[in-house]
ZASE-359364 format. One line per field, with one value per atom (N, C-alpha, C, O): residue number from 1; residue in one letter; atom name; x, y, z. Coordinates in steps of 0.001 Angstrom, whole numbers. Example, Ala and Ser with C-alpha at 12.3 -4.5 7.8 and 13.67 -1.06 7.14 Angstrom:
BEGIN
pos: (1	1	1	1	2	2	2	2) .
code: (A	A	A	A	S	S	S	S) .
site: (N	CA	C	O	N	CA	C	O) .
east: (13190	12300	13200	14236	12850	13670	12900	13409) .
north: (-5690	-4500	-3300	-3319	-2250	-1060	30	1138) .
up: (7800	7800	7800	8465	7080	7140	7870	8039) .
//
This chain:
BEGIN
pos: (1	1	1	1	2	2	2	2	3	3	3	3	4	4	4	4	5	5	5	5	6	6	6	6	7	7	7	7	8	8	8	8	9	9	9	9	10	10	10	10	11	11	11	11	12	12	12	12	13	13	13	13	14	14	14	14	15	15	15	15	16	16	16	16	17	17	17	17	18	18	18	18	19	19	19	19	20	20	20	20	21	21	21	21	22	22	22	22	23	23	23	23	24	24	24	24	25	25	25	25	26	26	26	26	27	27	27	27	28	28	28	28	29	29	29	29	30	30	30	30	31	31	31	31	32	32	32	32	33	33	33	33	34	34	34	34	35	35	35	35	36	36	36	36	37	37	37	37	38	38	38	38	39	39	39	39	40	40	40	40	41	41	41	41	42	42	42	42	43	43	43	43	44	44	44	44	45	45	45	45	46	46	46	46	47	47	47	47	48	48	48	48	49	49	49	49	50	50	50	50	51	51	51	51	52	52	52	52	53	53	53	53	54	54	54	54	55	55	55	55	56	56	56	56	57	57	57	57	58	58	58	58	59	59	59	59	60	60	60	60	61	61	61	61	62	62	62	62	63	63	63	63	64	64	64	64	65	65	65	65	66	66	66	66	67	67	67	67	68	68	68	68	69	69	69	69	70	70	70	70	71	71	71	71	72	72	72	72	73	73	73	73	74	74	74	74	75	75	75	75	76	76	76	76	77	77	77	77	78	78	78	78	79	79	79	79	80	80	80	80	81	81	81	81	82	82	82	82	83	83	83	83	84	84	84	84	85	85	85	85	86	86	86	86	87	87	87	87	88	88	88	88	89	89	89	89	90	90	90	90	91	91	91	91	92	92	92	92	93	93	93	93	94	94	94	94	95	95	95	95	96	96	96	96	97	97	97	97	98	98	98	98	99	99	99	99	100	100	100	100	101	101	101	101) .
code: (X	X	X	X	X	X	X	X	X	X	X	X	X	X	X	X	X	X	X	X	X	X	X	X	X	X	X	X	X	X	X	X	X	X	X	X	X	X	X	X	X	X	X	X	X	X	X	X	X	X	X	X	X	X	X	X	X	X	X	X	X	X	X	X	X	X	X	X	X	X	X	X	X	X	X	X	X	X	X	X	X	X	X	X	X	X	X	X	X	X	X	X	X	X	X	X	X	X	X	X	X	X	X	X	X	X	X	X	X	X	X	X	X	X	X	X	X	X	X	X	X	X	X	X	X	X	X	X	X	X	X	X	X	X	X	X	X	X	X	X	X	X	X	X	X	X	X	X	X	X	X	X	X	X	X	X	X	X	X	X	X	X	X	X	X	X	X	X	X	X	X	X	X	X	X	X	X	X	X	X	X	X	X	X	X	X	X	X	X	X	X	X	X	X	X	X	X	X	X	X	X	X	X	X	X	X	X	X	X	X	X	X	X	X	X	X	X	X	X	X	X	X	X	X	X	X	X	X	X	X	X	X	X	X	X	X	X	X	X	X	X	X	X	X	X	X	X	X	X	X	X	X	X	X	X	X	X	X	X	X	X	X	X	X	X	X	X	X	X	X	X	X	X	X	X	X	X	X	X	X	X	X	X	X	X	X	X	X	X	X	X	X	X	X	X	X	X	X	X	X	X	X	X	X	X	X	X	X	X	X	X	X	X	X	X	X	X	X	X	X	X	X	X	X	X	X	X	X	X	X	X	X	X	X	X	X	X	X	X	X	X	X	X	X	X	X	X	X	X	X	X	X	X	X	X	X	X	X	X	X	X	X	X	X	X	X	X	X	X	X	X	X	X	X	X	X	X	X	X	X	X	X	X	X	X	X	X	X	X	X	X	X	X	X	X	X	X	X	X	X	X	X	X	X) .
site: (N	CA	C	O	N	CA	C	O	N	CA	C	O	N	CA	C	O	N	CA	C	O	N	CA	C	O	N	CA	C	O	N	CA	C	O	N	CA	C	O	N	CA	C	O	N	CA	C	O	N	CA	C	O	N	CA	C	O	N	CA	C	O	N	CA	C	O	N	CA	C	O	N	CA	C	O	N	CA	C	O	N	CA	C	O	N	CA	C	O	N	CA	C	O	N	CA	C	O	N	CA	C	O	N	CA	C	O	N	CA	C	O	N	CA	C	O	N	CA	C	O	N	CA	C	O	N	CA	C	O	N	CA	C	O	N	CA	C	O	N	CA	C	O	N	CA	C	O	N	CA	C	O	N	CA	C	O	N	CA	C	O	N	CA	C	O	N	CA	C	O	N	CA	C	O	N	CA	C	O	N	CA	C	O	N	CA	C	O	N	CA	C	O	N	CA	C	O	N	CA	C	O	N	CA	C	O	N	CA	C	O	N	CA	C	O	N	CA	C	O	N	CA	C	O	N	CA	C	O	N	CA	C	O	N	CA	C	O	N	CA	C	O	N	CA	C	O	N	CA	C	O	N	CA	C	O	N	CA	C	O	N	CA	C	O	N	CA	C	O	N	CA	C	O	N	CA	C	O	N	CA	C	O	N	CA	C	O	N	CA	C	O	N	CA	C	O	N	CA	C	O	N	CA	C	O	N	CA	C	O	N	CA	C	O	N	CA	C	O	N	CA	C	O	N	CA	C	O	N	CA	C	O	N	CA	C	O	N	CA	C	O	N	CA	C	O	N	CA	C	O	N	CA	C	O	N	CA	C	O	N	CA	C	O	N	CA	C	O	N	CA	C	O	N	CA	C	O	N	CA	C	O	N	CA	C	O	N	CA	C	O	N	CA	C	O	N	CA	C	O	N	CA	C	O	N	CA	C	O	N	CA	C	O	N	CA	C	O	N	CA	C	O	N	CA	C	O	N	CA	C	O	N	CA	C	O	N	CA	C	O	N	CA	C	O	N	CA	C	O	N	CA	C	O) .
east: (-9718	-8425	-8118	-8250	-7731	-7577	-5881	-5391	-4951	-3678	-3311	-3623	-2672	-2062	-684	-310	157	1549	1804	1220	2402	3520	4737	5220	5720	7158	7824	7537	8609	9755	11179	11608	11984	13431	14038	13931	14845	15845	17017	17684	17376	18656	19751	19256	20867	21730	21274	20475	22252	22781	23555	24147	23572	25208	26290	26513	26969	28646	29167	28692	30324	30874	31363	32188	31646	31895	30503	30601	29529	28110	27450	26696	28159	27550	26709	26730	26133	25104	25570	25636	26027	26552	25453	25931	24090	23207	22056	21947	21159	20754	19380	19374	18405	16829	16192	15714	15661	14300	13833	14381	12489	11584	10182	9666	9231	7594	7540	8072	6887	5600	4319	3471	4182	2724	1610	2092	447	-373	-1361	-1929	-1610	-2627	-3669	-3395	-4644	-5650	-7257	-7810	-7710	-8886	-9654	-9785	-9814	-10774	-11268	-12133	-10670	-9888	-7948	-6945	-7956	-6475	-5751	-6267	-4283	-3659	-1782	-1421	-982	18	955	406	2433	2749	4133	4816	4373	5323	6298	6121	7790	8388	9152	9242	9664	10568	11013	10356	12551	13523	13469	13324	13546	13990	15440	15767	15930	17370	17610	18460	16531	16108	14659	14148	13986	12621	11752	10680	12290	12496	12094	11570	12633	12000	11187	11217	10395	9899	9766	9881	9501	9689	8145	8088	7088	6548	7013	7800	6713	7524	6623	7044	5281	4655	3175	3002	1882	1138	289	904	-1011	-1887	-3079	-3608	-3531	-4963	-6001	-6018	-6829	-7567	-6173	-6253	-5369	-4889	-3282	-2277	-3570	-2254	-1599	-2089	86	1223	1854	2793	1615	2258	3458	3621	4146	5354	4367	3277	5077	4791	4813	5695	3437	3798	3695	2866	4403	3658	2594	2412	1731	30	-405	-1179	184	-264	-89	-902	946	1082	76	21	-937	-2070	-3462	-4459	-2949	-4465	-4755	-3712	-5632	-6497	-5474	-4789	-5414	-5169	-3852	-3600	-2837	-1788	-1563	-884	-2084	-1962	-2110	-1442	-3430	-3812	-2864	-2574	-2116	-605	603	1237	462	1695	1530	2396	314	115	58	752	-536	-559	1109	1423	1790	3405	3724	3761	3918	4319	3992	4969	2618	2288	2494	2100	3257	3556	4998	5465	5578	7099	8357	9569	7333	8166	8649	7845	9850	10694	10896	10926	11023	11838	10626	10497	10062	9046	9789	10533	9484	10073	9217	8746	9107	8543	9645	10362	9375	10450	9286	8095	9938	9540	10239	11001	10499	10973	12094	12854	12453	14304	14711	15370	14504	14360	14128	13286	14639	13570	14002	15069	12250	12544	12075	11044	12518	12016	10481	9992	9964	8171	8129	7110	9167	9530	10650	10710) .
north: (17094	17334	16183	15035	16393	15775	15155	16079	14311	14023	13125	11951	13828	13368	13101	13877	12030	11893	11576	10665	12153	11733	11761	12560	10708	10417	11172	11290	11519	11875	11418	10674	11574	11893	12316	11982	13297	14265	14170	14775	13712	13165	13636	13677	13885	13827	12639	11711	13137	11584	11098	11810	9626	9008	9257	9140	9563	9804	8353	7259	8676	7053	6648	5952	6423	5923	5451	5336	5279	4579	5604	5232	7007	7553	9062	9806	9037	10520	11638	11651	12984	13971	14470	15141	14256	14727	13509	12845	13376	12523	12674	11768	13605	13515	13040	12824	12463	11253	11353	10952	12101	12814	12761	12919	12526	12348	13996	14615	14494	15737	15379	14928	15588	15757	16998	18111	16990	18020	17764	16677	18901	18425	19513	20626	19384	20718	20215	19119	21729	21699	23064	24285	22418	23911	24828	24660	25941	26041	26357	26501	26379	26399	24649	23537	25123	23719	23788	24932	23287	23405	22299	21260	22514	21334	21288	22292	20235	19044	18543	17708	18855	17736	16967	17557	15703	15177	13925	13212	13982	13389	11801	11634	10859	9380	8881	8122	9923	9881	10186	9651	11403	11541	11648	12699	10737	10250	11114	11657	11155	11290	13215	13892	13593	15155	15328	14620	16438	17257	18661	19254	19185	20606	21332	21036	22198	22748	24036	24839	24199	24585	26056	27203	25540	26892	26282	25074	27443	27546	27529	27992	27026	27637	27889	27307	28546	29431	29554	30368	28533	28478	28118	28712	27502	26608	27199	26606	28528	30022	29407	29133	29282	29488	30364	30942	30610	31615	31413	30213	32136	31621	31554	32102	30671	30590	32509	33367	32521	33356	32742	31872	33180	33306	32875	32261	33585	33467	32016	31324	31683	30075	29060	28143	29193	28044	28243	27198	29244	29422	28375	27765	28565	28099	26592	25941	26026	24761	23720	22991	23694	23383	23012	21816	24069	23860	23098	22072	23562	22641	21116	20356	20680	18969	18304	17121	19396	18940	18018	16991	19472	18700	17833	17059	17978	16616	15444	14545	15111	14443	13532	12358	14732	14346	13843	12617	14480	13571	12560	11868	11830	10944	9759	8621	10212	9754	9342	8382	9777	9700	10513	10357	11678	12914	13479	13809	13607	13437	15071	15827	15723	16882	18130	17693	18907	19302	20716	21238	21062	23056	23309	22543	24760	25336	26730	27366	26910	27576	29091	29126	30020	31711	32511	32015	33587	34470	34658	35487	33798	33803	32535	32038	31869	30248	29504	29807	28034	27133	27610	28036	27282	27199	25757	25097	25666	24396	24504	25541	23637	23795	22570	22660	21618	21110	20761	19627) .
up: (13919	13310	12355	12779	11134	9863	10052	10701	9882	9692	8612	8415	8036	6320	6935	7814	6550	6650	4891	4303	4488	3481	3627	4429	2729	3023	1773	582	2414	1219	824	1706	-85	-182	-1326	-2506	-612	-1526	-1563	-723	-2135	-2381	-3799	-4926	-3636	-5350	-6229	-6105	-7300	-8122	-7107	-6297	-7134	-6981	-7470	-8675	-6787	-7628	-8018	-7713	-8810	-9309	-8569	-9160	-6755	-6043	-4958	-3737	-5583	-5157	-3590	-2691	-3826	-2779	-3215	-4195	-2173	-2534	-1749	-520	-2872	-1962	-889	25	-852	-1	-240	-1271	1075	941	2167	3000	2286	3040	2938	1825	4192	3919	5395	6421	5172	5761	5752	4645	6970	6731	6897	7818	5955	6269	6633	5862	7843	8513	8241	8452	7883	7932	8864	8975	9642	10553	10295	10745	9741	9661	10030	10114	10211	10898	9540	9453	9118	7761	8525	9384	8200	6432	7261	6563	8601	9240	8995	9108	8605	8425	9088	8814	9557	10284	9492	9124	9209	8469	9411	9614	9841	9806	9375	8488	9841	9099	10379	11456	10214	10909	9914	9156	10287	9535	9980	11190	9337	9636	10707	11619	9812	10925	12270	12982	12708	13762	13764	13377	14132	14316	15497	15226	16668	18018	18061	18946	16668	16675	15477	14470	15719	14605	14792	15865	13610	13629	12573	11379	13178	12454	11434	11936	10482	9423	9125	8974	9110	8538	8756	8911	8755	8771	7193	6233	6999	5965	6292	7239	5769	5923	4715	3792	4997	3169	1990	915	2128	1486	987	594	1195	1228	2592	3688	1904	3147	3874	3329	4898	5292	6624	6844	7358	8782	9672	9835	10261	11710	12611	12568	13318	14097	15935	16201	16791	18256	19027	20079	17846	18415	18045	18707	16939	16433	17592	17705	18457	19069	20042	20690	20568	21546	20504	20888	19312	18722	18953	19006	19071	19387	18747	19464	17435	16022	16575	16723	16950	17182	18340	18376	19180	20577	20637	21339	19496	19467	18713	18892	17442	16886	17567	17326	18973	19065	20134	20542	20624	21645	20793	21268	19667	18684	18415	18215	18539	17980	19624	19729	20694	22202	21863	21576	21669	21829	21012	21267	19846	18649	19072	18459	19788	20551	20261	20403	19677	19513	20767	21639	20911	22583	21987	22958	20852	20643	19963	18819	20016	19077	18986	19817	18066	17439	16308	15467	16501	15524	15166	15938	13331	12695	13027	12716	13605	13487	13192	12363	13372	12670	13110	12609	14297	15087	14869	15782	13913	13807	14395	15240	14435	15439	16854	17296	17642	18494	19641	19510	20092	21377	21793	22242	21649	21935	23585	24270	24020	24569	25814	26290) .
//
């Protein structure tokens, strides 16, 4: 299993009072095994969780289904994230997130 972390943030302009109407700052994790890949996000603000977002398959995105969380791929993910000190893990499906934890 392969693991890419990149950081992000999304944020406004500043308004003229030195604040940001919105303001994300977030690692995306990829964890893939070719040509299957699972992506990651968890927020800075809350560290403590993450949430899988979606699946790819040969490099095409597609949702999370059910069956994913039985696959190998998925399973070394999120042991990967426990151990990482992810206290909270979820994955987004088709009823939105749900608790993997």
């Amino acid at each position: 299993m392969q693991v890419e972390t990149s950081h992000h943030i999304d944020c406004s302009e500043i308004d003229s009072e030195g604040y940001y109407e919105y303001f994300y700052e977030y690692d995306l994790i990829r964890f893939s095994d070719s040509p299957m890949a699972f992506i990651v996000r968890s927020y800075a603000d809350t560290a403590e969780e993450a949430s899988f977002l979606r699946a790819e398959l040969g490099g095409v995105p597609r949702g999370l289904t059910r069956e994913d969380l039985s696959l190998p791929l998925f399973r070394c993910a999120t042991e990967h994230l426990w151990r990482a000190g992810k206290r909270s893990v979820m994955w987004l499906g088709p009823q939105g997130y749900t608790s993997l934890s």
